[in-house]
Structure formats: C-alpha cells, structure tokens
C-alpha positions as CSV (number, residue, x, y, z in Angstrom):
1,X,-36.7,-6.4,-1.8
2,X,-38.1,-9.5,-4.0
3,X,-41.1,-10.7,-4.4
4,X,-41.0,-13.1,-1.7
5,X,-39.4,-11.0,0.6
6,X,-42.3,-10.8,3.0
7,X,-43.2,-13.0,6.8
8,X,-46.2,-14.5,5.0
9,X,-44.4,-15.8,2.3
10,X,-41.5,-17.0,4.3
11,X,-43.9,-18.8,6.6
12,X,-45.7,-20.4,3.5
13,X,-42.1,-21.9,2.0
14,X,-41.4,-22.7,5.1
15,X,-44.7,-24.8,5.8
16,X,-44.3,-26.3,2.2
17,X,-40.3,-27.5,2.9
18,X,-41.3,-29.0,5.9
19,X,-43.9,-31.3,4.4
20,X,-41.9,-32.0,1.8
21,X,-38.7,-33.3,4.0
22,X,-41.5,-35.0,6.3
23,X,-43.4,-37.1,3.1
24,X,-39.8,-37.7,1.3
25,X,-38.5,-39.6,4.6
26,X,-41.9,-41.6,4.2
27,X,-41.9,-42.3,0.9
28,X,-38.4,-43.5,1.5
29,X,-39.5,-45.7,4.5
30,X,-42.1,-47.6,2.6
31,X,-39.2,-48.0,-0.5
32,X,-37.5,-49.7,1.7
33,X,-39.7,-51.7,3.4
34,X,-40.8,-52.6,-0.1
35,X,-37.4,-53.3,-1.4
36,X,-36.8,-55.6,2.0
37,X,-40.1,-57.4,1.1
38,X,-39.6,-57.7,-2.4
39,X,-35.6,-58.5,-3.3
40,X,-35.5,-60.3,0.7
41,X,-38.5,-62.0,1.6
42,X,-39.6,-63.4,-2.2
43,X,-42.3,-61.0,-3.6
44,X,-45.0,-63.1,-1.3
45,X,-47.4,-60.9,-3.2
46,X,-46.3,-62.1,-6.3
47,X,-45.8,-58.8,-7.9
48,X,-44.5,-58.3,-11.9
49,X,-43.2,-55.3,-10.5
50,X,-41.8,-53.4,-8.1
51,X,-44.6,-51.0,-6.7
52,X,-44.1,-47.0,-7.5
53,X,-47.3,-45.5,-6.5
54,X,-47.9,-44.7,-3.0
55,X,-51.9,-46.3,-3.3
56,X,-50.1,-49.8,-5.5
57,X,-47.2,-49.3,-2.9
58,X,-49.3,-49.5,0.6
59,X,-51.5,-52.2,-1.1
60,X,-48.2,-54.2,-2.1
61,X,-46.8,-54.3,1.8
62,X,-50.6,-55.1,3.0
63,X,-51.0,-58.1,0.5
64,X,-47.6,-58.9,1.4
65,X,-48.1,-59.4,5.5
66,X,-51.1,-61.3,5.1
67,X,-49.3,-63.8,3.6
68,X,-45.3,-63.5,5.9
69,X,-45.1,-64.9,9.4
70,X,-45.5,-62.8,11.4
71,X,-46.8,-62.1,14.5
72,X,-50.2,-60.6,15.7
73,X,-48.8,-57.7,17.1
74,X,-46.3,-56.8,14.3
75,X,-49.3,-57.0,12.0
76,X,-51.8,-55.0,13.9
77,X,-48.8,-51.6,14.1
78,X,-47.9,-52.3,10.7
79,X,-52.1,-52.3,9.6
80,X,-52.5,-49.0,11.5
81,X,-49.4,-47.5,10.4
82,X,-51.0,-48.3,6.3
83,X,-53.8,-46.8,7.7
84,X,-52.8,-43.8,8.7
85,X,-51.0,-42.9,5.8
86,X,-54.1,-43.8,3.5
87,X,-56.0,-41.7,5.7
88,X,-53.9,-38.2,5.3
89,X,-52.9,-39.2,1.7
90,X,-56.3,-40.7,0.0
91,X,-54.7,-42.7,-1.8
C-alpha cells in the first residue's frame, strides 16, 4: 500500500484534478478571447503586450469592450461573466 493509498486522499486528488481541468479550460477561454481581440479586432486597448496575468488579462478584455461595438446585451454577459471570475479568483 503507498502513501496515498487511502479514500481521503483519493478524494483530495481527485478534488484538486478537477479544479485544475475546470480553471485550465478558463484560462484558455479568456486566451482566446484575448488572442481574438488582440491579433483580430486591433488591440482597441492599445496594449504593448499581449496580457499573461489573469488580473492584466480580465482588465485587458474589459478596457477592450468599452471601446468595440457592441451591443448592450453582449456587454452586460460579458461584464458579469469578468465578474464572476474576479470574484472566485481575487484577482
């Protein structure tokens, strides 16, 4: 038996794997909706370069919609979206 052998354990690795797949697919979302903004739509936030930290990243896409046309709506998910990833991250 090793030392990680036991239901506790298991259940702890298990916990930690899942939050790890689940922030990896959002750090990837918000790389490419970064990517899209920056490389597609011009840089409207006028940015030296491309954002790696997830507080300079959600700043980058919220500097970024002030300033695309968009609509209302689109604005108000993607604001409350930001938020709640802010929110559970603190960053």
């Amino acid at each position: 038996m090793g030392a990680y052998d036991n239901e506790n354990d298991n259940e702890l690795f298990g916990a930690i794997g899942r939050l790890v797949v689940s922030w990896s697919t959002l750090e990837f979302g918000l790389d490419a909706i970064i990517q899209l903004i920056f490389h597609k739509l011009g840089n409207p936030a006028k940015e030296k370069l491309v954002p790696v930290s997830l507080g300079k990243k959600i700043t980058f896409i919220r500097r970024s919609i002030k300033k695309l046309n968009i609509t209302d709506l689109d604005d108000e998910i993607i604001t409350k979206f930001l938020d709640k990833v802010t929110l559970r991250s603190n960053a």
